[in-house]
N, C-alpha and C positions, 0 to 999 in steps of 0.2 A: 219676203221674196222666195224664198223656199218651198214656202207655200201653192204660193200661185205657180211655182215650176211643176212640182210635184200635179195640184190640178191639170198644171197645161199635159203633163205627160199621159195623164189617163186619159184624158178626152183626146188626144190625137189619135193615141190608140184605139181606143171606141171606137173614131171614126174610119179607123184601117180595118178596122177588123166587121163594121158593119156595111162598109163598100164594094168589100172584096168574098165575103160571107167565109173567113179563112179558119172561122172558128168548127165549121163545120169537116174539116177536112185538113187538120194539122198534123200534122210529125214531130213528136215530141222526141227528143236524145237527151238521156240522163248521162252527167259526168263518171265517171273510177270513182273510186274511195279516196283520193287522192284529191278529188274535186275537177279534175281537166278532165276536156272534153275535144278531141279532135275529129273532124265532119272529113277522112278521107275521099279523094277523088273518085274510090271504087263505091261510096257510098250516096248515091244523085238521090237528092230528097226535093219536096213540093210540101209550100209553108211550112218551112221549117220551123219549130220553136225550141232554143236551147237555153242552159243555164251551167252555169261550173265560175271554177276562181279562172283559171285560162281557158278561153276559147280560143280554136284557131277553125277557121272553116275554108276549107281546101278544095268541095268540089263548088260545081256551079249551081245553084238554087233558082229550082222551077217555083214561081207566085211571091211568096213574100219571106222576109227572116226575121223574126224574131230572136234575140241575145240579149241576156243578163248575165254577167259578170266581174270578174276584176279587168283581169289582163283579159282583150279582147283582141283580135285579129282577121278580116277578111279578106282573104288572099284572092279567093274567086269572084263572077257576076252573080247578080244579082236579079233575075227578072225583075219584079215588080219592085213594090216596098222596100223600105230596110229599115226594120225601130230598134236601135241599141240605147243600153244604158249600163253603163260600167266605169272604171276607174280613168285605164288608158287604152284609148280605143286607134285600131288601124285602118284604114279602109283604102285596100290598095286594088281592087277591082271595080267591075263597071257596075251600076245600077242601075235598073231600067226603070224604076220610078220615082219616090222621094226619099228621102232621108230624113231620118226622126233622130236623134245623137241628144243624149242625157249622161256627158260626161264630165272629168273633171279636165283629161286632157285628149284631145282630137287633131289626129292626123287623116288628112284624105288626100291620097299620091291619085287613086282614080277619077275615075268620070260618075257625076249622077246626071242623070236625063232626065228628072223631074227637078224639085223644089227641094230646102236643104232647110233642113229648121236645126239649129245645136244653141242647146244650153250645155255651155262647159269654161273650163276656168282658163282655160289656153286651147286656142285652137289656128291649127297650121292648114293651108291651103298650098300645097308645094307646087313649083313651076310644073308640073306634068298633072295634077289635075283640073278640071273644068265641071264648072257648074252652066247646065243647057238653061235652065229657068231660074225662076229669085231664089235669095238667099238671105237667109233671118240666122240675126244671129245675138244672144245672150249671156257676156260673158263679163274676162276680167281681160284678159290680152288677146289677138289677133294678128294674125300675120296672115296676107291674102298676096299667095304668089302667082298664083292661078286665073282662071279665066273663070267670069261671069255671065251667061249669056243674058241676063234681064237685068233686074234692078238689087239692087243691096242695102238691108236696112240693117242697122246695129247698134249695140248699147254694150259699151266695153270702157274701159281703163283706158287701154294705149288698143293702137290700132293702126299699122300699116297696110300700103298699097303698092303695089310692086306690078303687078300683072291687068290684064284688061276686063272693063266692065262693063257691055252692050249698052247697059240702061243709064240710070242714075243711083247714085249713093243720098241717104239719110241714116245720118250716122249724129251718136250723140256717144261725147266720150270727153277725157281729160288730153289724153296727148292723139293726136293725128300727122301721121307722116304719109307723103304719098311721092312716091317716087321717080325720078325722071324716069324711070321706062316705066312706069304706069301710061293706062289709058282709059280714061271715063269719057264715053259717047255722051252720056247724059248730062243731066246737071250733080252739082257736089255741094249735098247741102247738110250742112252740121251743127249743133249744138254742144260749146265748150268755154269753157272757161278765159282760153287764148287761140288763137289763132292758127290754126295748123300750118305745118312745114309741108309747104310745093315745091321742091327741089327743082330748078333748071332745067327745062328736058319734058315734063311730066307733061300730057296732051290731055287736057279739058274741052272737049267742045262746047257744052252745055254752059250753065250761069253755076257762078260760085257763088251762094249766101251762108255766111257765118250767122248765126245767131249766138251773143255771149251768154253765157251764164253768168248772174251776177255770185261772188262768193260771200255770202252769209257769216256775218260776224259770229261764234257760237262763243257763249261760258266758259269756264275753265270744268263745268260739272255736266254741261248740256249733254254732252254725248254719251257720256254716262248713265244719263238719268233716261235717257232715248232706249238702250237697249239694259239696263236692269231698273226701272220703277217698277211702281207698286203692282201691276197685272204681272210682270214679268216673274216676281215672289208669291202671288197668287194661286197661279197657274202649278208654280213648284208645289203649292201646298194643296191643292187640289188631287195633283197625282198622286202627289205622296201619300195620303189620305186614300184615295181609291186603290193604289199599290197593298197597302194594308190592309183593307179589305179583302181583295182578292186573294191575298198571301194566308189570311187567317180566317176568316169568313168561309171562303171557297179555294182551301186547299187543296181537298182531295180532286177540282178539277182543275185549278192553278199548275199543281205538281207535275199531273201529267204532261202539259203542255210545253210546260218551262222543260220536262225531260227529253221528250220528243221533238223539240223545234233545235236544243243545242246539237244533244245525240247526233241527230239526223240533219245535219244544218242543211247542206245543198238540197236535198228530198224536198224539207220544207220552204226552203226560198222557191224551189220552182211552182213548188202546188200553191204557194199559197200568190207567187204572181199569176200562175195563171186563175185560180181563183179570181182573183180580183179582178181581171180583164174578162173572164169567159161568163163569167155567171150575172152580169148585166144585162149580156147577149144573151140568158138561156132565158129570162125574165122577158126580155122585149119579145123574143118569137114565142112564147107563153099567150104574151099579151096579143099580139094580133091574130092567134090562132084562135077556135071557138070552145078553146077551156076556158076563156074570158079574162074580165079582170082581176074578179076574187083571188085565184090562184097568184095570179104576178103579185096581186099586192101584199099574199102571207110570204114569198120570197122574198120579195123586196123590203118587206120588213125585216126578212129575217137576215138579210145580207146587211143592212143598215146594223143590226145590231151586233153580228159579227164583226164587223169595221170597229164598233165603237172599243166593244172589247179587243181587239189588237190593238188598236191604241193606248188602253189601259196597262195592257201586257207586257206593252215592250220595252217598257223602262223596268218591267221588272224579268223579263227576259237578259237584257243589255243588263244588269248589275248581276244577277244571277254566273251571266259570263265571267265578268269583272271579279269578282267575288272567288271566283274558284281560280283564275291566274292569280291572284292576290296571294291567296291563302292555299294555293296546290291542294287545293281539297280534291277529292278522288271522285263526289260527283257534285251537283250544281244546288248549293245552296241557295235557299227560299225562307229567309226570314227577312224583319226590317231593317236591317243593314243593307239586305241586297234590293230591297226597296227601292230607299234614299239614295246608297251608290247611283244605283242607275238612273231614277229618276236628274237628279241632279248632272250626272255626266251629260245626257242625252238633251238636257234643257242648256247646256253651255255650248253644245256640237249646233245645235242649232242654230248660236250666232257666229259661226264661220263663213265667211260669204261663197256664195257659187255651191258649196259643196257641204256646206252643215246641214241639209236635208237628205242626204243620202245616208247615214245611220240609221238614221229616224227611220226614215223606207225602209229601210233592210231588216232592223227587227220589227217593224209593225210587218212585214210581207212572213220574216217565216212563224211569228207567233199564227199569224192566218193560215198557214198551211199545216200548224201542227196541228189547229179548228179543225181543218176540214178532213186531215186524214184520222182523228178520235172520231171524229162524225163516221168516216166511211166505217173504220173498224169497227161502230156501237151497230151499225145499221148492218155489218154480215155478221155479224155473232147474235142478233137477233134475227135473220134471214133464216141463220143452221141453226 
């Protein structure tokens, strides 16, 4: 599942960023040394792109905003777009187009005037916000106090309803409450186990279809054997084996990477996110332009195999870390202990539901940015 969140986040992005051409014309704001980053009112930016442990963004944003962070906060509007991806996100201003949320917890007090897509593990819709158009949503709990102006689809745990919803609901979840001052214009149709709670009161215009889930007798060992069989120890031994390669094979460009992505952590989360969103874009306008194929396709090669190696990296980046809290080493040790640590931590975060793929992101994104800023430094010290 992580997976395919992880896909779905890039490709939404892609798709923001190749409709609004915002790559061309961004605002990038680096955090303090501290890692926060505050977007003052005296400060009006146009596509914005930020990153830091706290954001808070204060003025109003002309085009679209771009945020990666921990603690995230937008107090102001929003013209177009909004893609956040962070821990605990706020969204207490207006948005003038859709909403992209890759969190673990999400509050929206504002209004969005487009489309609302959030993968996150709790997300809150409070009585003073509204949603103009649909709303998708991919979690573990949901609380929907607010208004909906179209239709509502959702894949959650628990999941109430409290406020109005112009369209229709398809909802597929274990518990459903909807409540007497709810109000679905449309039809209310769910997939669960039991029967949802309609309190007294609650105003369905539309048809009600329950569809049950039946519940699946499992093993006393099934579930178990579901998320550790034998690929799942495979996989561990696959990394770990590639980790050691890297770690001894190819130290001397290991090392630096592993120094430059901890050292410089925010630097490299942001380069190496935007990395990974900008340089598809720099390949596609390559390719339609008449330097031709040739060219996009030694980039494209060469970004594939940049990908591959962060992947390889960030389990040894992530035990690297591990490794020096452990052992208060003064700097980040790179042997096979910090291998195996990491490999293995980052392979068990991964079965965390809703939010075991955001580790995984975080060190694959700043091992990519340590890439690309050894790339820039080898390319101006051969320039001079």
């Amino acid at each position: 599942m992580h997976f395919k969140r992880l896909t779905f986040l890039i490709v939404s992005l892609a798709i923001i960023l190749l409709s609004n051409s915002v790559a061309l014309a961004a605002d990038f704001k680096t955090p303090n040394e501290s890692g926060n980053l505050v977007i003052t009112k005296d400060k009006p930016a146009k596509n914005l792109f930020v990153f830091g442990n706290s954001v808070k963004i204060l003025s109003d944003i002309k085009g679209d905003l771009f945020i990666f962070g921990n603690i995230i906060s937008i107090d102001s509007d929003v013209e177009n777009d909004l893609f956040v991806c962070g821990n605990v996100v706020t969204v207490n201003g207006e948005v003038g187009g859709n909403l992209f949320a890759f969190c673990s917890i999400l509050q929206i007090n504002g209004s969005i005037n487009g489309d609302t897509y959030c993968f996150s593990s709790a997300i809150t819709l409070s009585k003073t916000s509204s949603i103009k158009d649909d709303l998708f949503i991919s979690g573990e709990t949901a609380q929907l106090y607010g208004n909906v102006g179209r239709n509502v689809s959702l894949s959650c745990r628990d999941v109430s309803f409290e406020g109005e919803v112009a369209g229709s609901i398809k909802a597929k979840a274990t518990n459903i409450k909807v409540s007497s001052a709810a109000t679905i214009k449309g039809d209310l149709i769910y997939e669960s186990r039991k029967e949802a709670i309609i309190e007294e009161g609650a105003k369905i215009y539309g048809k009600k279809e329950f569809n049950r889930i039946e519940t699946k007798t499992r093993g006393p060992l099934e579930h178990q054997r579901r998320y550790f069989g034998w690929f799942f120890w495979l996989r561990i031994i696959i990394c770990i084996v590639t980790g050691l390669v890297f770690a001894y094979l190819f130290g001397n460009f290991t090392r630096p990477v592993v120094k430059e992505s901890l050292y410089k952590f925010w630097s490299s989360l942001g380069i190496g996110f935007a990395g990974l969103i900008l340089m598809p874009i720099a390949i596609l306008i390559i390719l339609i332009t008449i330097i031709g194929a040739a060219l996009a396709g030694i980039f494209a090669s060469l970004y594939v195999l940049m990908l591959c190696i962060s992947i390889a990296l960030a389990g040894i980046v992530c035990g690297s870390l591990l490794l020096k809290l452990i052992t208060r080493d003064t700097g980040y040790p790179l042997n096979w202990l910090s291998v195996i640590l990491g490999v293995v931590v980052l392979s068990f975060a991964r079965l965390i539901p809703f939010i075991g793929w955001v580790p995984c992101f975080v060190f694959l994104l700043i091992g990519l940015g340590a890439i690309f800023k050894l790339i820039f430094k080898f390319l101006s010290e051969k320039k001079a």
